[in-house]
C-alpha positions as CSV (number, residue, x, y, z in Angstrom):
1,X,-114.3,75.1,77.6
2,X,-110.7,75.9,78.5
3,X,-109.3,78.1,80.8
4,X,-106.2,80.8,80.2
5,X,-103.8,80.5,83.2
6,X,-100.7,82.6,83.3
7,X,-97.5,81.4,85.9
8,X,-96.0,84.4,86.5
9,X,-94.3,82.6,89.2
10,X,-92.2,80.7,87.1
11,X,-89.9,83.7,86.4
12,X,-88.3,84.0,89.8
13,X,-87.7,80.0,89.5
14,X,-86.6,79.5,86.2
15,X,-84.4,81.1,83.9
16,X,-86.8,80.8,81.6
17,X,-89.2,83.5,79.8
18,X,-92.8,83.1,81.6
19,X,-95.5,81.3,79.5
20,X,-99.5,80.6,79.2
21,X,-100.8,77.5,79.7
22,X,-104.3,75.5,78.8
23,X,-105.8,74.0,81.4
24,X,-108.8,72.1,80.4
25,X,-112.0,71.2,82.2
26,X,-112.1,69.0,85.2
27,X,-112.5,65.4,84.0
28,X,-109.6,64.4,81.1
29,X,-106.7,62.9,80.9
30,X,-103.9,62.5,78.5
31,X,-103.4,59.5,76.4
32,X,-100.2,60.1,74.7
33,X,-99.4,58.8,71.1
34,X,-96.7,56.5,72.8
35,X,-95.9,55.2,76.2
36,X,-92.5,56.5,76.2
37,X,-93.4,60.5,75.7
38,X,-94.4,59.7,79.3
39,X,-91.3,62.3,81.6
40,X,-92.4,61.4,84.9
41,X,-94.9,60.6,87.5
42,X,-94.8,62.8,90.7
43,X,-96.6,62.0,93.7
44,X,-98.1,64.6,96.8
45,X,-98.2,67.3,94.3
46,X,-101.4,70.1,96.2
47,X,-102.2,72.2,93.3
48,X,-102.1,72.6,89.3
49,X,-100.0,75.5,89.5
50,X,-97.4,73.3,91.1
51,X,-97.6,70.4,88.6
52,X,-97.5,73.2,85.8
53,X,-94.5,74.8,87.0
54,X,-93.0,71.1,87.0
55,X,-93.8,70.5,83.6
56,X,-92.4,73.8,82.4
57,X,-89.3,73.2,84.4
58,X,-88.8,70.1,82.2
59,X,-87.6,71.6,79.0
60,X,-89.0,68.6,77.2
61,X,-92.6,68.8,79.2
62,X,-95.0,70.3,76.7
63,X,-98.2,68.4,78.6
64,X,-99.3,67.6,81.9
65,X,-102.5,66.0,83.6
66,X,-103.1,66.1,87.2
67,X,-105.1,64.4,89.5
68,X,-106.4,66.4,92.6
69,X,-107.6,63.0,94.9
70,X,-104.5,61.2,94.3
71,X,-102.4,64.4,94.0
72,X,-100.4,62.9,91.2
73,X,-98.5,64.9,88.1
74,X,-97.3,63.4,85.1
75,X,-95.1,65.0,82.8
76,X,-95.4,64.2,79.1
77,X,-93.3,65.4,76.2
78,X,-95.9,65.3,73.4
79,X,-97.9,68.0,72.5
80,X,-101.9,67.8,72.9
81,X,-102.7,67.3,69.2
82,X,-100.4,64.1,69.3
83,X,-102.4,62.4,71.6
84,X,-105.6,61.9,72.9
85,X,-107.6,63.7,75.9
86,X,-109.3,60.9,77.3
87,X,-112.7,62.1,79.7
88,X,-111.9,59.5,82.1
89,X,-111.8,60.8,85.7
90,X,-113.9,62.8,87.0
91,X,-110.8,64.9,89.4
92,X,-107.9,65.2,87.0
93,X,-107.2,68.3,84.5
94,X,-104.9,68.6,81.3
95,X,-102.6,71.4,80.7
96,X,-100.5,72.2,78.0
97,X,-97.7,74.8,77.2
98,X,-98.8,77.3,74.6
99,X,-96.6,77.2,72.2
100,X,-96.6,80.3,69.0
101,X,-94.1,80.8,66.4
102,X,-93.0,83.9,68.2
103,X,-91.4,81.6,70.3
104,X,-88.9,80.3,67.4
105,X,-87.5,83.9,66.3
106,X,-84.0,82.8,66.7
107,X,-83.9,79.7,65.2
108,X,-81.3,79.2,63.0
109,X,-79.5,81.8,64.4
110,X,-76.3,82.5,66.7
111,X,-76.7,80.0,69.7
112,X,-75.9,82.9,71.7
113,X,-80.1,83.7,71.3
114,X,-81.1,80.7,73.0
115,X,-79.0,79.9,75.6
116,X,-82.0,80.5,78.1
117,X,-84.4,79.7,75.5
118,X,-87.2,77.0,76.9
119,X,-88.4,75.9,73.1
120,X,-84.5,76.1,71.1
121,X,-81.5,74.3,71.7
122,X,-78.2,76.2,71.9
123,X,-76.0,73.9,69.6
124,X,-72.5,74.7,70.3
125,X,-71.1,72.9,68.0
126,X,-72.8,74.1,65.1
127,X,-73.6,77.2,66.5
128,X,-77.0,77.8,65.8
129,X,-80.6,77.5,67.4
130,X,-81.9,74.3,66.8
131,X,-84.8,72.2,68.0
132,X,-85.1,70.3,71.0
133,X,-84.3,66.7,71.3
134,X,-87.7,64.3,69.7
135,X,-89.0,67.8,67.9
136,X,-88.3,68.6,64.0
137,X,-88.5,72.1,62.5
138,X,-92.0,72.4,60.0
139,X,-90.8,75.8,58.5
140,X,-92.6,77.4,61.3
141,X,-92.1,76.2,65.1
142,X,-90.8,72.4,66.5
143,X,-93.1,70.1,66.9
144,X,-93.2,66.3,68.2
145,X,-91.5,63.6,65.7
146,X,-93.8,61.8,64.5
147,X,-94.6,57.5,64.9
148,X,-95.7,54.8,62.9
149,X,-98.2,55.9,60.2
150,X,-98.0,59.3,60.5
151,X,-97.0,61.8,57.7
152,X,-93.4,63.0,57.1
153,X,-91.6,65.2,55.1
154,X,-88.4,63.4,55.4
155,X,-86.6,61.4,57.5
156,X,-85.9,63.8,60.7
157,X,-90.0,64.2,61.3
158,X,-89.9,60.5,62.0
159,X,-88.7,59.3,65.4
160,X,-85.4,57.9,64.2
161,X,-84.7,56.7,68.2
162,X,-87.4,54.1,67.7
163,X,-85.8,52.5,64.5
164,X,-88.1,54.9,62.2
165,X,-87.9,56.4,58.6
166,X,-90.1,58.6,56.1
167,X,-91.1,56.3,53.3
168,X,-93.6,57.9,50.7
169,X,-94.3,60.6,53.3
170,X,-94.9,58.4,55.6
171,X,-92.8,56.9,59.4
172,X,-92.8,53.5,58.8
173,X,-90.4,51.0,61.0
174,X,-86.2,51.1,58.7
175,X,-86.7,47.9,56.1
176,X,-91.2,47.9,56.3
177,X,-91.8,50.7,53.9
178,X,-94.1,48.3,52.3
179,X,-96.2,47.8,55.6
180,X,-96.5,51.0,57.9
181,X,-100.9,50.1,59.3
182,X,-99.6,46.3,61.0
183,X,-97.0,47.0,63.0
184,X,-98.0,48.1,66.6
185,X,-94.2,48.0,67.6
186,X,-93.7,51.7,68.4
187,X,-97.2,52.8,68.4
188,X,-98.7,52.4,71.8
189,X,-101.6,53.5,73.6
190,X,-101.9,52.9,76.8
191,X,-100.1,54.9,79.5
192,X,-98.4,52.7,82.7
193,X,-99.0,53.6,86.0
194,X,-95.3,54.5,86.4
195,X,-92.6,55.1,84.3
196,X,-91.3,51.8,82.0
197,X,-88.1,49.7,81.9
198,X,-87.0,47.8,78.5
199,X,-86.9,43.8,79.1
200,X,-83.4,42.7,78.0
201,X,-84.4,39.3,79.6
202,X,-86.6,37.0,81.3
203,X,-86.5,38.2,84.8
204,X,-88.2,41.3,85.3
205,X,-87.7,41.6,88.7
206,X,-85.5,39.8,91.3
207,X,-85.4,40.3,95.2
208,X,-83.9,38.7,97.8
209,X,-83.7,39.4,101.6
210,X,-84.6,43.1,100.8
211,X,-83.9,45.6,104.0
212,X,-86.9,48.2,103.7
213,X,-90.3,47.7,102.8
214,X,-92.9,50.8,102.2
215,X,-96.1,48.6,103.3
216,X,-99.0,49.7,103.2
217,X,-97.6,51.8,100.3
218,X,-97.6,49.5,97.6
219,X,-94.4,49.8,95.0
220,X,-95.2,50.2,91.1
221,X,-93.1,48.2,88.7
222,X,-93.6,48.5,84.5
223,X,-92.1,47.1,81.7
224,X,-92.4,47.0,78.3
225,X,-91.6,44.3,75.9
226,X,-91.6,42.7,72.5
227,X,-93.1,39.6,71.7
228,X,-90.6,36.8,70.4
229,X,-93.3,33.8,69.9
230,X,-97.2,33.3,69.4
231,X,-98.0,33.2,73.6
232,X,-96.1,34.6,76.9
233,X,-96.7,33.2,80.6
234,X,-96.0,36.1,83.2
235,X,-95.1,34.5,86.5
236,X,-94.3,35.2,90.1
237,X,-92.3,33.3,92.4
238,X,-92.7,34.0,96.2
239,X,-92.1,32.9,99.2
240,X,-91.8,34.5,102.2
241,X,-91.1,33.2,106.3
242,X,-91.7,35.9,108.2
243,X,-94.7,37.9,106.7
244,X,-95.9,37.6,103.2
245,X,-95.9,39.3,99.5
246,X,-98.9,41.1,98.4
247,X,-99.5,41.3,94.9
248,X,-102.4,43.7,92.7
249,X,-103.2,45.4,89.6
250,X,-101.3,43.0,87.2
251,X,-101.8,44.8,83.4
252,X,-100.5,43.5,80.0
253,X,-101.5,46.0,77.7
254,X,-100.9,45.3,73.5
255,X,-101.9,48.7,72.2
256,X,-105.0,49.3,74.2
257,X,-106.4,45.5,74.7
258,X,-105.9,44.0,78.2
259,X,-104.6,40.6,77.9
260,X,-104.8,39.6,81.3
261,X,-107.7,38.0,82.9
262,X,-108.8,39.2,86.3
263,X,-105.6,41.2,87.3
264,X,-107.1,43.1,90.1
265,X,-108.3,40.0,91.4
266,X,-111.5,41.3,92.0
267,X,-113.6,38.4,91.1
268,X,-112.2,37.5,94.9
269,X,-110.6,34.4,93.2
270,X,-108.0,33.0,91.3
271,X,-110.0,32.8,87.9
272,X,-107.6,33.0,84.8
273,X,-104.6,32.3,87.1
274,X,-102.4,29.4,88.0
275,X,-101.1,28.7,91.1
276,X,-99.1,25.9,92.3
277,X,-96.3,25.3,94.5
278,X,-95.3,23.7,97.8
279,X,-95.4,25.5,100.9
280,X,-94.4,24.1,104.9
281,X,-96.8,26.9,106.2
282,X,-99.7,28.7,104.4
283,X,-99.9,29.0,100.4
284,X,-101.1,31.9,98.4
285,X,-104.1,33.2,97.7
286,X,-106.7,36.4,97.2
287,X,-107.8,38.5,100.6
288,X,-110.7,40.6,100.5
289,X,-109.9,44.4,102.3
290,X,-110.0,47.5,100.1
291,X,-107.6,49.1,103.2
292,X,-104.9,46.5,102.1
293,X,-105.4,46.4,97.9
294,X,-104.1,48.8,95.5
295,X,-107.1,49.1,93.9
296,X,-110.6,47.9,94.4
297,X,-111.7,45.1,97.2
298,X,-109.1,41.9,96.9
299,X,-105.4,42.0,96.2
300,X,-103.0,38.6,96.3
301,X,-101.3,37.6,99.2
302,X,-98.8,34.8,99.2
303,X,-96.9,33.9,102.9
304,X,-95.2,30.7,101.6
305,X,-93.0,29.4,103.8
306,X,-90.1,26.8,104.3
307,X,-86.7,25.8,103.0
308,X,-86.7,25.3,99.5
309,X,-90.0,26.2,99.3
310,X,-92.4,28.0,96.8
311,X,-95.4,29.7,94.9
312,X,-95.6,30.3,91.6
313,X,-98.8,32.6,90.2
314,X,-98.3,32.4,86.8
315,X,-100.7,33.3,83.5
316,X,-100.2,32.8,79.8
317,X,-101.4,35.4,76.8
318,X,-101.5,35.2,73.3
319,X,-98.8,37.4,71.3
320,X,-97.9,38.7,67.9
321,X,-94.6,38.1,67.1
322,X,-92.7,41.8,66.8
323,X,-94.9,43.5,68.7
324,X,-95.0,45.5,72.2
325,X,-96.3,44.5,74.8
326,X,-96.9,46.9,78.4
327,X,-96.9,45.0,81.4
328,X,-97.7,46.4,85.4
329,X,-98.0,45.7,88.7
330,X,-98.1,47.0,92.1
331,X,-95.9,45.1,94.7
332,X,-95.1,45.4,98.7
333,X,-93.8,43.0,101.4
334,X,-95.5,42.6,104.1
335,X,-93.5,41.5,107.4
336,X,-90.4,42.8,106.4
337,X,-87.7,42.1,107.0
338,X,-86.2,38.7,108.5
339,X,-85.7,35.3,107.6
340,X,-85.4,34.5,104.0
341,X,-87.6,36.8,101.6
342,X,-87.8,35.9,98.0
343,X,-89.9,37.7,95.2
344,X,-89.2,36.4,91.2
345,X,-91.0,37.9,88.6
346,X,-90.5,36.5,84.9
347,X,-91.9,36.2,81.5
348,X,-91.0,33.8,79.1
């Protein structure tokens, strides 16, 4: 059962019109259609209302879930009936804007009828309403380009960003009209913990001597990536004199399949990982202490010390050429910050 809430409160912060939103039942979650219809992830956010008010704020927000243990928002610009509500967690909700063709009156017309409009563009340069950025007109109201293997009326309903076209009514990836169910390249399903970079090379991350550290917060780093071979190896490099790096969480998604083996290192061992190295003091390995992981019991923790010394944690995955790949993890330095501090992470 769903419940009607109205934020009046939104008029004396927006320029916007007020609107309703849906707020569903406690225990669901939003699984977007892809990863990168994923706004934002706000932390220390006390109410619904609040996260709401966010979401509408965000002219390209039209869904939000939120979380009331870990008092986290995330802002998503598909529409409910483009994803998935997931029943998950038992303390989050999922709201969407309600959205009605009354709300499209002016489009087409003068961009002088839209300029505070939340759901029409003002194009000045054609001056006319016209839809927002990732929506296509249907005849009736804007609504969410579509992905790989969805239906299309022509070209503009397919997400054009991503490389897409409408091929015999349906988005299919420019020069693969004759193969739009294989490709996972554009369609993803499984949502990172924080908002995704683009790998434009092998390092994914580099730090060196950093200055602040936000232990025992931990920092949230996620990529996403296409596969150029039949495997991948995704390594970390640390080392570390005065304190030491602690590691958890490690994800690499393709679609909705976990390819990494014991990433939360909660078998309180090393299984499916490689470590090896050479260290003058201490070496890395996995601690037992829910108050110090991310997530669960045991975390990593490498203190590797010395002069041109090392660890390397590495594992390797199976791949399918082409397609995309989500990778995670939760990082934060522990003993900062003196000496010489050195984190790597890679994939190659």
């Amino acid at each position: 059962m769903k419940l009607i809430v109205f934020l009046q409160l939104i008029v004396t912060i927006c320029a916007f019109a007020p609107v309703h939103f849906q707020i569903s039942s406690i225990g669901n979650q939003f699984q977007a259609a892809n990863m990168i219809e994923l706004l934002a992830v706000i932390s220390n956010i006390q109410t619904t209302i609040r996260c709401a008010n966010l979401c509408y704020q965000n002219s390209l927000c039209r869904t939000f879930d939120y979380d009331f243990n870990s008092r986290k928002c995330r802002l998503f610009e598909g529409s409910i009936d483009t994803g998935i509500i997931l029943s998950l967690r038992s303390t989050s909700v999922v709201g969407e804007i309600t959205v009605d063709q009354s709300s499209y009156s002016f489009y087409n017309t003068s961009s002088n009828n839209c300029v505070n409009s939340r759901f029409l563009k003002s194009n000045t340069t054609i001056g006319l309403c016209q839809c927002p950025m990732h929506t296509v007109w249907n005849g009736s109201k804007c609504i969410n380009q579509r992905y790989v293997g969805k239906r299309c009326a022509d070209h503009n309903w397919c997400r054009m960003d991503l490389n897409l076209s409408c091929a015999s009514l349906m988005c299919v990836v420019d020069g693969s009209s004759s193969s739009i169910t294989s490709s996972t390249t554009t369609l993803l399903t499984v949502i990172p913990p924080c908002p995704p970079q683009p790998i434009s090379n092998q390092t994914l991350l580099y730090l060196f001597n950093p200055t602040t550290s936000i232990y025992p917060a931990y920092n949230c780093y996620a990529y996403t990536w296409i596969a150029t071979g039949p495997s991948a190896t995704l390594s970390f490099f640390f080392r570390h004199d005065p304190g030491g790096w602690m590691i958890d969480d490690v994800n690499v998604y393709h679609g909705s399949t976990q390819m990494i083996i014991n990433g939360g290192f909660e078998t309180g061992s090393l299984t499916g990982w490689t470590r090896k190295g050479n260290c003058n003091l201490n070496i890395g390995q996995v601690y037992s202490g829910s108050t110090y992981a991310k997530s669960g019991n045991y975390y990593y923790y490498d203190p590797c010390a010395g002069m041109n010394m090392g660890d390397t944690l590495q594992q390797t995955f199976s791949t399918i050429m082409g397609d995309t790949y989500v990778i995670s993890y939760w990082l934060t330095n522990y003993g900062c910050c003196n000496a010489t501090t050195i984190a790597n992470i890679s994939l190659y």
